[in-house]
PDB file with one MODEL, atoms N, CA, C and O in Angstrom:
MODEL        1
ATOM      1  N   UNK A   1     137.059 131.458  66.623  1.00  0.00           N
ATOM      2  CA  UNK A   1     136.846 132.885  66.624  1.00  0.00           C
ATOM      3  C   UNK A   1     135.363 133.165  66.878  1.00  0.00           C
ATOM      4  O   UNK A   1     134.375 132.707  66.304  1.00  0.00           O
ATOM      5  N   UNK A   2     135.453 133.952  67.791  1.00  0.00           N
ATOM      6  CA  UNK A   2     134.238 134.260  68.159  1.00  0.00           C
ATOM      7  C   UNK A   2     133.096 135.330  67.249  1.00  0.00           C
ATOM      8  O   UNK A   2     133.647 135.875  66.292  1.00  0.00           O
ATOM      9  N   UNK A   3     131.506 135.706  67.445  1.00  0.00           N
ATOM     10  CA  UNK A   3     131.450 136.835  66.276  1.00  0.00           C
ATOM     11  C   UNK A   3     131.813 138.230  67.227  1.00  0.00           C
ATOM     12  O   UNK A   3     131.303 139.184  66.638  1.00  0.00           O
ATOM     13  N   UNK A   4     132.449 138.659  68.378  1.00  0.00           N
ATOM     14  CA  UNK A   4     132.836 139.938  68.381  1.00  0.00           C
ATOM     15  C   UNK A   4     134.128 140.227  67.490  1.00  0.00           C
ATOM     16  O   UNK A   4     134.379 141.147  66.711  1.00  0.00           O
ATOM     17  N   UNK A   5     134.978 138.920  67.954  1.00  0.00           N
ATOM     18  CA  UNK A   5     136.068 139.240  67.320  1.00  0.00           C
ATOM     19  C   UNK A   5     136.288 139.352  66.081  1.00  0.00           C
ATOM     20  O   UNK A   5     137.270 140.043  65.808  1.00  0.00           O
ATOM     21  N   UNK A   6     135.477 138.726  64.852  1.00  0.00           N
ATOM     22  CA  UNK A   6     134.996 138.233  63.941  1.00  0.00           C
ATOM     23  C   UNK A   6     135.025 140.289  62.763  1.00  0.00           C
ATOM     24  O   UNK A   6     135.619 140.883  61.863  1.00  0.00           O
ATOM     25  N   UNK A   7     133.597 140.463  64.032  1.00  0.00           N
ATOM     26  CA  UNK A   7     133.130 141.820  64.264  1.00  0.00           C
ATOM     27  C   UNK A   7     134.454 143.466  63.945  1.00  0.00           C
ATOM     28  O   UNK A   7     134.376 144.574  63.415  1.00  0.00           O
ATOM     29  N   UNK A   8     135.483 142.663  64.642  1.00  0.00           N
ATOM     30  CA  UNK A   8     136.360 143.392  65.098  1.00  0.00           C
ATOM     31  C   UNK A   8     137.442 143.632  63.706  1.00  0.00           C
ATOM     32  O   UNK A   8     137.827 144.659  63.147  1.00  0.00           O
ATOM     33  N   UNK A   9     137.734 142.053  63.438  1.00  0.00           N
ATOM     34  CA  UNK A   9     138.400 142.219  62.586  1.00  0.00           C
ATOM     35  C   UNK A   9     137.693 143.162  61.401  1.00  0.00           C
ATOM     36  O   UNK A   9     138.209 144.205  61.001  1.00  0.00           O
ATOM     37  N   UNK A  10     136.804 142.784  61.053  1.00  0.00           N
ATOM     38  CA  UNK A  10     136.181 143.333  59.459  1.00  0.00           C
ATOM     39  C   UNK A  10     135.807 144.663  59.562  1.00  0.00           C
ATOM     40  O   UNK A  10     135.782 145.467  58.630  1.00  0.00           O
ATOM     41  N   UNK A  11     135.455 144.921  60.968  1.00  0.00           N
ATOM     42  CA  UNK A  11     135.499 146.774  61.212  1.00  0.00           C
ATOM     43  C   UNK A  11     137.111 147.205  60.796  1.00  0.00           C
ATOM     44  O   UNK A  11     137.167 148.282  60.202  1.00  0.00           O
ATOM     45  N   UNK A  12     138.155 146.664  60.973  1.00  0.00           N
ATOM     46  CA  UNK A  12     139.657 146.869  61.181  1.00  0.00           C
ATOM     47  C   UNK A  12     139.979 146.808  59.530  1.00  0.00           C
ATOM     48  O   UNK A  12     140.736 147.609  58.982  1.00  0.00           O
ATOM     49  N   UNK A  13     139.423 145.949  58.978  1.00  0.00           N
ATOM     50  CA  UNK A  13     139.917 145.743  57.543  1.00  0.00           C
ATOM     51  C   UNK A  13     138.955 146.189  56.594  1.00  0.00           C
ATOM     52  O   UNK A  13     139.055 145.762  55.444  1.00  0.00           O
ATOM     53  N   UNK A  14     137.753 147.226  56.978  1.00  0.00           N
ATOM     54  CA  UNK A  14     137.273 148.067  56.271  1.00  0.00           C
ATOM     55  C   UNK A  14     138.491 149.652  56.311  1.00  0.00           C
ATOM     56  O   UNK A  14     139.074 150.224  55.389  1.00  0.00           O
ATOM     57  N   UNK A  15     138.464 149.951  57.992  1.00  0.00           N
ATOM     58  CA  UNK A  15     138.656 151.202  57.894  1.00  0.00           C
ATOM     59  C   UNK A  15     140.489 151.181  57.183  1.00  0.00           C
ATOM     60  O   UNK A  15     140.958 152.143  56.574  1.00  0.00           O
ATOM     61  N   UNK A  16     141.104 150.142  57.401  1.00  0.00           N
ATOM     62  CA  UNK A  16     142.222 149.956  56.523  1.00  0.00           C
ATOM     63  C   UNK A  16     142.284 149.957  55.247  1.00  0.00           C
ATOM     64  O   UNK A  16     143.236 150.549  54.738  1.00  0.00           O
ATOM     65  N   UNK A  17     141.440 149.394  54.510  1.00  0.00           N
ATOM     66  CA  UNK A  17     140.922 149.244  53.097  1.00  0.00           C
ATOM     67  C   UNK A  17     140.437 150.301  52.760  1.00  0.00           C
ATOM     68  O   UNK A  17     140.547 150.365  51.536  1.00  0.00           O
ATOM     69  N   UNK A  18     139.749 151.559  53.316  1.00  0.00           N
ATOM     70  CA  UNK A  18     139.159 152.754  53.216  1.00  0.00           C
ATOM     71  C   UNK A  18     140.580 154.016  53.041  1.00  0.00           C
ATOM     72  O   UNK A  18     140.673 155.018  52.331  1.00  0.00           O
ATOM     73  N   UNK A  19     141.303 153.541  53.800  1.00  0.00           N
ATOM     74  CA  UNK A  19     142.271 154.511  54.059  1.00  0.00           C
ATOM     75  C   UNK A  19     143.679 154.546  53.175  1.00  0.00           C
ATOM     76  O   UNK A  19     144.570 155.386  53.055  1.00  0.00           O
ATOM     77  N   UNK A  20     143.405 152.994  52.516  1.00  0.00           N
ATOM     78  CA  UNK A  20     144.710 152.737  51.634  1.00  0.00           C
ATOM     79  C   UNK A  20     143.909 153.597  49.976  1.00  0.00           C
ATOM     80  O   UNK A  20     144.642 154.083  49.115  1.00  0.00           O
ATOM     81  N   UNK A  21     142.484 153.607  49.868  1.00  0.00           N
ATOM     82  CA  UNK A  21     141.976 153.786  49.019  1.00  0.00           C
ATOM     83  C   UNK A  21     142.105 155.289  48.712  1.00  0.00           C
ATOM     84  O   UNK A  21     142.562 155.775  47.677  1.00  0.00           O
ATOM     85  N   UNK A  22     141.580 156.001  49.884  1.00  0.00           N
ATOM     86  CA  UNK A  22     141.759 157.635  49.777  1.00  0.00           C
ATOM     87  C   UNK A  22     143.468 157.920  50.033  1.00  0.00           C
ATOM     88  O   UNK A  22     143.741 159.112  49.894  1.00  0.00           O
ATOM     89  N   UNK A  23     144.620 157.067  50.368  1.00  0.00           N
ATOM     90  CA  UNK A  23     145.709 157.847  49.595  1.00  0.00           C
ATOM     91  C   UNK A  23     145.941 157.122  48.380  1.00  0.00           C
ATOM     92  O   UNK A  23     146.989 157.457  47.828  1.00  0.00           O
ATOM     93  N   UNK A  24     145.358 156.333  47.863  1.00  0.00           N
ATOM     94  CA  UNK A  24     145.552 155.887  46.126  1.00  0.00           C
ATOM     95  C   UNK A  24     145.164 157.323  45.546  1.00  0.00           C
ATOM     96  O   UNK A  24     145.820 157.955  44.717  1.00  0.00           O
ATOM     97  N   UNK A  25     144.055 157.680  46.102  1.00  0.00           N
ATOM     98  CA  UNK A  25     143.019 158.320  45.158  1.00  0.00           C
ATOM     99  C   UNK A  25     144.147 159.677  45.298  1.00  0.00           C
ATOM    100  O   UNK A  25     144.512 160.278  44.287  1.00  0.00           O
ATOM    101  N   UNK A  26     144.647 160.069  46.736  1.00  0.00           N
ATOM    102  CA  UNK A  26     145.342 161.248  46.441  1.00  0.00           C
ATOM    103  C   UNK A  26     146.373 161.062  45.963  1.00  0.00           C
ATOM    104  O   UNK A  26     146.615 161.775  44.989  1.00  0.00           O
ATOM    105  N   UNK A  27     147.032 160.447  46.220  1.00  0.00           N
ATOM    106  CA  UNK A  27     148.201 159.963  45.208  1.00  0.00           C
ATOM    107  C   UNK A  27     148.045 160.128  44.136  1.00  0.00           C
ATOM    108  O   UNK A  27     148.852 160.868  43.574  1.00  0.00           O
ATOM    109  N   UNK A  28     147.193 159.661  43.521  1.00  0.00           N
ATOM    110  CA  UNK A  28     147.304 159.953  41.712  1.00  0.00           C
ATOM    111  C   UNK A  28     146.264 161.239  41.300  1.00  0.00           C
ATOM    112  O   UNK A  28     145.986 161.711  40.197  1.00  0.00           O
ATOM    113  N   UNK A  29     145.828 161.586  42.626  1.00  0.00           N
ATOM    114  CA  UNK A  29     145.032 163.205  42.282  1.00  0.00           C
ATOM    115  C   UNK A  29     146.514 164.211  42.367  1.00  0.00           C
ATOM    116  O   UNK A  29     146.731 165.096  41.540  1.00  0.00           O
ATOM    117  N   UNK A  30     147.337 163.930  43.371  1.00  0.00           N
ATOM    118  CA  UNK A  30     148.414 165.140  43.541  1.00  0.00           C
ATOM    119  C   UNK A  30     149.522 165.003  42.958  1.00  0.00           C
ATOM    120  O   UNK A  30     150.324 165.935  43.020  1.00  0.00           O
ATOM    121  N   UNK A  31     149.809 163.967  42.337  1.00  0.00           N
ATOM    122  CA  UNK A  31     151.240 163.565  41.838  1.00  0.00           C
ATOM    123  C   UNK A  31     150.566 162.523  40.407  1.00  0.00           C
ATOM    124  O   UNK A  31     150.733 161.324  40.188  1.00  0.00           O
ATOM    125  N   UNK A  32     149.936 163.356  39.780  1.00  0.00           N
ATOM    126  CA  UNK A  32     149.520 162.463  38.336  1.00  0.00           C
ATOM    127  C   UNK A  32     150.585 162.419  37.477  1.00  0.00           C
ATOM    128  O   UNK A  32     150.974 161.330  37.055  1.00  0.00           O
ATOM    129  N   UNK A  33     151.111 163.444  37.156  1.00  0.00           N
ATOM    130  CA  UNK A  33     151.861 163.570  35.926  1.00  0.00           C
ATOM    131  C   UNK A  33     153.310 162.598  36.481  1.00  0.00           C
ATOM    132  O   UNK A  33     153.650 161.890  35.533  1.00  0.00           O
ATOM    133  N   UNK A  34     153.750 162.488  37.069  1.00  0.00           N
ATOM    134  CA  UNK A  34     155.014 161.390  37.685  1.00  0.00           C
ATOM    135  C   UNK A  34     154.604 160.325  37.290  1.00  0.00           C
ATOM    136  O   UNK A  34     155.151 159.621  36.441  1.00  0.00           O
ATOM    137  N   UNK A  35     152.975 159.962  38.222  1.00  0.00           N
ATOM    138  CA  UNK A  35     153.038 158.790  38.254  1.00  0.00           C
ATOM    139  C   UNK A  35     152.266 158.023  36.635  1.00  0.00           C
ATOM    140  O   UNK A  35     152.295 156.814  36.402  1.00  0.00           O
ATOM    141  N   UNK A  36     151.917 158.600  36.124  1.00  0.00           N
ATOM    142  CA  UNK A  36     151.760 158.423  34.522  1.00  0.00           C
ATOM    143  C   UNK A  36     152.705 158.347  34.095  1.00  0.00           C
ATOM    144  O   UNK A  36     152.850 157.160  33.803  1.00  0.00           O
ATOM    145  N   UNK A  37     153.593 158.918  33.817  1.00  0.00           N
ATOM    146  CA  UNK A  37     155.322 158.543  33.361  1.00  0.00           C
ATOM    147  C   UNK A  37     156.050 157.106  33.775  1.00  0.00           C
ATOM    148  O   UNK A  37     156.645 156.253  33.116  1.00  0.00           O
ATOM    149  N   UNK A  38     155.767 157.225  34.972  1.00  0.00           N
ATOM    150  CA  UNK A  38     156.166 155.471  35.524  1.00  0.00           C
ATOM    151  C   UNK A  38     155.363 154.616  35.060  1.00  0.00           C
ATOM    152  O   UNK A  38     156.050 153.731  34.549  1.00  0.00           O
ATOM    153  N   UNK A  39     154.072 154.342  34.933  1.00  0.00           N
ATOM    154  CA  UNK A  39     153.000 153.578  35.053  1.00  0.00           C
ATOM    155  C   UNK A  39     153.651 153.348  33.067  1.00  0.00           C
ATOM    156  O   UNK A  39     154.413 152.449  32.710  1.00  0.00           O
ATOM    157  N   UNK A  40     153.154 154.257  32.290  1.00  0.00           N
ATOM    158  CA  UNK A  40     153.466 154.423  30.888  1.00  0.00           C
ATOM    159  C   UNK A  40     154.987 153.809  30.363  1.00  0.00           C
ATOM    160  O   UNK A  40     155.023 153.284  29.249  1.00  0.00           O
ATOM    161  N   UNK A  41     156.010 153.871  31.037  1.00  0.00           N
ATOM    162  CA  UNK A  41     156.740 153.450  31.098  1.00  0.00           C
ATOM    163  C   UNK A  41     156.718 151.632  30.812  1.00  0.00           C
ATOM    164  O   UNK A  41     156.953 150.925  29.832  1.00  0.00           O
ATOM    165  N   UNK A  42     156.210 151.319  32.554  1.00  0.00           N
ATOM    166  CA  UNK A  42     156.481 150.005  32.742  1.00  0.00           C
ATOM    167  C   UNK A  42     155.245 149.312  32.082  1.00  0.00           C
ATOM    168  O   UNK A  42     155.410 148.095  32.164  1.00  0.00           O
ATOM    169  N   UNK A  43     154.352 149.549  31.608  1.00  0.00           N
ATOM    170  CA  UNK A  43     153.248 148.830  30.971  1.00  0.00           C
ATOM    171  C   UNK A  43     152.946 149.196  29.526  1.00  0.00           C
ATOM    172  O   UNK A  43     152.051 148.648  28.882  1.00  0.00           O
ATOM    173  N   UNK A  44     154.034 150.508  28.873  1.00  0.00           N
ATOM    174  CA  UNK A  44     153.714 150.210  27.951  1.00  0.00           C
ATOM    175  C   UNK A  44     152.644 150.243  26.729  1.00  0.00           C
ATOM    176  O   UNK A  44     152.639 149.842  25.565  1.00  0.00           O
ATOM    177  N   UNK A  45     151.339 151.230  27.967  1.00  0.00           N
ATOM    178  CA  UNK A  45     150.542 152.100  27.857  1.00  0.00           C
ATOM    179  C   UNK A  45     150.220 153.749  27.404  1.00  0.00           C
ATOM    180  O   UNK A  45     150.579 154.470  28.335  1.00  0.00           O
ATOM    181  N   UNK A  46     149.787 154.365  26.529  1.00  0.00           N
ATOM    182  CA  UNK A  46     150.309 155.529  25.989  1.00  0.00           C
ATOM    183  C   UNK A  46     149.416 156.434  27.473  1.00  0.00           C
ATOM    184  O   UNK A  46     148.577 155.975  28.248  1.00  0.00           O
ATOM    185  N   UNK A  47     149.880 157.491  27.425  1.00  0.00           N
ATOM    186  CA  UNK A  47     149.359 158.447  28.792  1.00  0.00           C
ATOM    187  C   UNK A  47     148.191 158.745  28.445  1.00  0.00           C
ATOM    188  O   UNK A  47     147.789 159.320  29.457  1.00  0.00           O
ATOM    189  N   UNK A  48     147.386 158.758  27.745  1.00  0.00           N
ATOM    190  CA  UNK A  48     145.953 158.949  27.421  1.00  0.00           C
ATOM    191  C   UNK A  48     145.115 157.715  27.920  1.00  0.00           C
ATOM    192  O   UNK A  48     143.983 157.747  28.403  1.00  0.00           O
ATOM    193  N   UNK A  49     146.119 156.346  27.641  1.00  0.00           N
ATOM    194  CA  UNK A  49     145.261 155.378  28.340  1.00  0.00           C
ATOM    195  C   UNK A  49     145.022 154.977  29.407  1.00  0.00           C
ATOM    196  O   UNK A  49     144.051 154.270  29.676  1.00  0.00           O
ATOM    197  N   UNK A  50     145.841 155.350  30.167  1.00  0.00           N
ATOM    198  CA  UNK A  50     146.334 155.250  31.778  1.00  0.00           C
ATOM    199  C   UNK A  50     145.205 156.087  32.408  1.00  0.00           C
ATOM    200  O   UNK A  50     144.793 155.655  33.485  1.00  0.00           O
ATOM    201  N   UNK A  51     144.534 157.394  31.850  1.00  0.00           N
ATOM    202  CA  UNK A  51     143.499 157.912  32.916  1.00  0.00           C
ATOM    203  C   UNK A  51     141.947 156.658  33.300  1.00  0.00           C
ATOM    204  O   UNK A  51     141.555 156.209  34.377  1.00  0.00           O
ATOM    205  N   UNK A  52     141.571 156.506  32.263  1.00  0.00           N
ATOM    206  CA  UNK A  52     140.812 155.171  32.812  1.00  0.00           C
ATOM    207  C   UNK A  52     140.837 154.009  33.314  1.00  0.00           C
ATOM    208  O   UNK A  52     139.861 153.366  33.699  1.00  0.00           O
ATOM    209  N   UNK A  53     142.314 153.586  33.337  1.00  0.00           N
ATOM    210  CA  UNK A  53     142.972 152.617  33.740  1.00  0.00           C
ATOM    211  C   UNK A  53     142.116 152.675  35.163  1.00  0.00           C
ATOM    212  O   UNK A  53     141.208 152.046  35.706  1.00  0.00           O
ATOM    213  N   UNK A  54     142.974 153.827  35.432  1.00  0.00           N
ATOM    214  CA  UNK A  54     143.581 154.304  37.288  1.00  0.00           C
ATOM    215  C   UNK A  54     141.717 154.419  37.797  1.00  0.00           C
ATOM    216  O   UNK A  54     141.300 153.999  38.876  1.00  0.00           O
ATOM    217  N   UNK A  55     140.895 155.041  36.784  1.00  0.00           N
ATOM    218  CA  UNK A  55     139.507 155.008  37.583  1.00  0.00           C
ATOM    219  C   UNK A  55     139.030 153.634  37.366  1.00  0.00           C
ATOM    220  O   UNK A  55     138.168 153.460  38.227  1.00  0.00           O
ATOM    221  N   UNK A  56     139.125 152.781  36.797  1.00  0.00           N
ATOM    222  CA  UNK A  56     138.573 151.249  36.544  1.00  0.00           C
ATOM    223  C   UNK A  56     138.814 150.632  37.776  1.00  0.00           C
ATOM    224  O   UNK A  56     138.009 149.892  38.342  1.00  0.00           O
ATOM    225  N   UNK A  57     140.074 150.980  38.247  1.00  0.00           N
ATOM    226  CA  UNK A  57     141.372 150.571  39.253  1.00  0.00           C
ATOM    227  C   UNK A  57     140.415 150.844  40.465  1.00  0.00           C
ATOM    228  O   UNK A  57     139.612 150.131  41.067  1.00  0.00           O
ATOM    229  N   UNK A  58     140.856 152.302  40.607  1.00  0.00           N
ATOM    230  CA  UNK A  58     139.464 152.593  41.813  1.00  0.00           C
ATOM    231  C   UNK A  58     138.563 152.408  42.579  1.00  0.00           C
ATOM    232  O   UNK A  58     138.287 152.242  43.767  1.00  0.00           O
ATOM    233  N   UNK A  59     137.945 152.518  41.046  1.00  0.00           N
ATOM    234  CA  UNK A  59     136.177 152.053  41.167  1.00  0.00           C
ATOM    235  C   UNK A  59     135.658 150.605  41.591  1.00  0.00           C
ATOM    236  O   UNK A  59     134.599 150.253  42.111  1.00  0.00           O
ATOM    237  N   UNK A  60     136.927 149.803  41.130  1.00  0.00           N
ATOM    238  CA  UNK A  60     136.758 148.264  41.194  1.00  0.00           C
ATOM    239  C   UNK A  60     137.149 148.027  42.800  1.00  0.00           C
ATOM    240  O   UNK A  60     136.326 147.510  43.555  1.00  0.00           O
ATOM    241  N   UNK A  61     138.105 148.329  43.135  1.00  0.00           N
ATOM    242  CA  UNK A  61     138.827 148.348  44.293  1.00  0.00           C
ATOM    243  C   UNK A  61     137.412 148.680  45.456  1.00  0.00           C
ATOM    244  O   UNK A  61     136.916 148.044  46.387  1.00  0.00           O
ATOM    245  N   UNK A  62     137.240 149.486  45.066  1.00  0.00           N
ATOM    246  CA  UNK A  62     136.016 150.475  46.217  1.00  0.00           C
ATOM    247  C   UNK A  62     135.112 149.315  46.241  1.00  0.00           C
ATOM    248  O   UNK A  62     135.132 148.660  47.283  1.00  0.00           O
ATOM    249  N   UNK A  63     134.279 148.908  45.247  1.00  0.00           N
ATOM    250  CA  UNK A  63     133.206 147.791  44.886  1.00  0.00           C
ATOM    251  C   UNK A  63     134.036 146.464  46.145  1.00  0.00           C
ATOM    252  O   UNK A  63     133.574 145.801  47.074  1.00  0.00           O
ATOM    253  N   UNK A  64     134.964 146.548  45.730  1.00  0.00           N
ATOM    254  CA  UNK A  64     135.553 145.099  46.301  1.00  0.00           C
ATOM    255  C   UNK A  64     135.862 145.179  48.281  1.00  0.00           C
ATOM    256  O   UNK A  64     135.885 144.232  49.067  1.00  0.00           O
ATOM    257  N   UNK A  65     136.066 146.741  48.579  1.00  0.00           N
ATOM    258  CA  UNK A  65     136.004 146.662  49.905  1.00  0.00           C
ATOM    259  C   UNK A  65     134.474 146.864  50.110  1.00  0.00           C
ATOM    260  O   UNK A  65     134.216 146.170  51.094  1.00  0.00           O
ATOM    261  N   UNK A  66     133.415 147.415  49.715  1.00  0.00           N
ATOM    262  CA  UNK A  66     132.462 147.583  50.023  1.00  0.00           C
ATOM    263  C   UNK A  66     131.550 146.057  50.036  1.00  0.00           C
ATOM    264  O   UNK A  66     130.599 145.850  50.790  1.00  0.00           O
ATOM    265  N   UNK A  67     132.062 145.122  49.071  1.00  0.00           N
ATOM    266  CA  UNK A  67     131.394 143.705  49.300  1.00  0.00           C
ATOM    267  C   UNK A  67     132.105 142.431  50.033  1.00  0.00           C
ATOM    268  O   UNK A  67     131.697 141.271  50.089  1.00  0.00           O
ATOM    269  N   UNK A  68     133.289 143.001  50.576  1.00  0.00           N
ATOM    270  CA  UNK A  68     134.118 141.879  51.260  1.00  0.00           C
ATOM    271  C   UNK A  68     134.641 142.443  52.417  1.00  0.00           C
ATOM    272  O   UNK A  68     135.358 141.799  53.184  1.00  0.00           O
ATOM    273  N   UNK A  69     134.270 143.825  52.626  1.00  0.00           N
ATOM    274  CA  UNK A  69     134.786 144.073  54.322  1.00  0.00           C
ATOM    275  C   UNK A  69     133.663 144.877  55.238  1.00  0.00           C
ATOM    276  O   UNK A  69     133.405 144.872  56.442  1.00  0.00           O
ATOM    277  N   UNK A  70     133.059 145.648  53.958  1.00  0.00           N
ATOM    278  CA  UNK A  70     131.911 146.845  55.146  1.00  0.00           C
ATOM    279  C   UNK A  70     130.662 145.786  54.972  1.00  0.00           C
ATOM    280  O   UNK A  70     130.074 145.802  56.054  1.00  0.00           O
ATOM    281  N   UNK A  71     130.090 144.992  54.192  1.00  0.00           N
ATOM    282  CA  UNK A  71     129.112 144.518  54.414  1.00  0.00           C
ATOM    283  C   UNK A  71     128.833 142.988  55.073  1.00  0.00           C
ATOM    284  O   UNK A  71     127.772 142.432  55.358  1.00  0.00           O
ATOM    285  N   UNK A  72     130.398 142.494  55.206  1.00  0.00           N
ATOM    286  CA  UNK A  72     130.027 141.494  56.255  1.00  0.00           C
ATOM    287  C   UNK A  72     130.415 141.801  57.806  1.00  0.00           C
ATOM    288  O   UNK A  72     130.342 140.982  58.722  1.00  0.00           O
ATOM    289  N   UNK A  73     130.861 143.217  57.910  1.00  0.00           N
ATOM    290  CA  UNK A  73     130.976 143.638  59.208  1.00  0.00           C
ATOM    291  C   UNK A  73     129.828 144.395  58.922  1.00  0.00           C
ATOM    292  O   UNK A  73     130.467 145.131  58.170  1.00  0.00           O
ATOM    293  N   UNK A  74     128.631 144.886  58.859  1.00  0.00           N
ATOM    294  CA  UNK A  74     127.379 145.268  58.972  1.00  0.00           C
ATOM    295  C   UNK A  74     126.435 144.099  59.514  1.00  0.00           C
ATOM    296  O   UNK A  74     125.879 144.038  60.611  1.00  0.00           O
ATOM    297  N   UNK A  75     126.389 142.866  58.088  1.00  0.00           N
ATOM    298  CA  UNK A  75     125.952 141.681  58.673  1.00  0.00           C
ATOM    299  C   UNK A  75     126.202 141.636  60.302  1.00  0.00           C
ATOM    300  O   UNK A  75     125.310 141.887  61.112  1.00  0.00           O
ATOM    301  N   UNK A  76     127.263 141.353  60.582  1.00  0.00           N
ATOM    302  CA  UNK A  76     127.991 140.685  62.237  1.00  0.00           C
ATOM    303  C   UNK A  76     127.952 142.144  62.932  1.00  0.00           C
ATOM    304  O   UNK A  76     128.426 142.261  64.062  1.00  0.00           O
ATOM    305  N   UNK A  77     127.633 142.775  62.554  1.00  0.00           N
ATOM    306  CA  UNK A  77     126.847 144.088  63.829  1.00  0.00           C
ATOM    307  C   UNK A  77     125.347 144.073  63.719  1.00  0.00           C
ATOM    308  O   UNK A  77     124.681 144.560  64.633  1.00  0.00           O
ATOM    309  N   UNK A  78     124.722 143.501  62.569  1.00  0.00           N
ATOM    310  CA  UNK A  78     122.949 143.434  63.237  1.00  0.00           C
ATOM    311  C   UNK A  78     123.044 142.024  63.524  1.00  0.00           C
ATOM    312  O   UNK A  78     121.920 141.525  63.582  1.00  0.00           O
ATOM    313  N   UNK A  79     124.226 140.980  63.779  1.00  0.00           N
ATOM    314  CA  UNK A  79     123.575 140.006  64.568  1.00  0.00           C
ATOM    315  C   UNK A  79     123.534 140.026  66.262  1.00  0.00           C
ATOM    316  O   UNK A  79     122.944 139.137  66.876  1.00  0.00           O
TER     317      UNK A  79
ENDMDL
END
């Protein structure tokens, strides 16, 4: 693999990783109260605990595309 293609992919699996993230985020911005009922349900978690859950969830998630997809496709665009 070459570095355009390299290039190509990690541009591809940022803006994928970006896009699965903002409908998480709307997902549980527009349909909270459902999906707290399910979530509470299957884990067993009372609904008060589940709101920090889901931002831990997030926040971690975001951290994890921002250090494993946008910044080694930054790297392989200033080379």
């Amino acid at each position: 693999m070459d570095i355009v293609s390299l290039t190509a992919l990690f541009g591809w699996m940022t803006v994928l990783n970006f896009a699965l993230l903002i409908i998480s985020t709307l997902m549980l911005t527009l349909f909270r109260t459902p999906i707290i009922r399910i979530h509470s349900r299957l884990s067993g978690l009372e609904e008060t605990a589940l709101k920090p859950v889901y931002l831990y969830f997030l926040g971690f998630y975001k951290v994890l595309i921002i250090v494993f997809n946008l910044v080694p496709y930054l790297a392989l665009k200033l080379l």
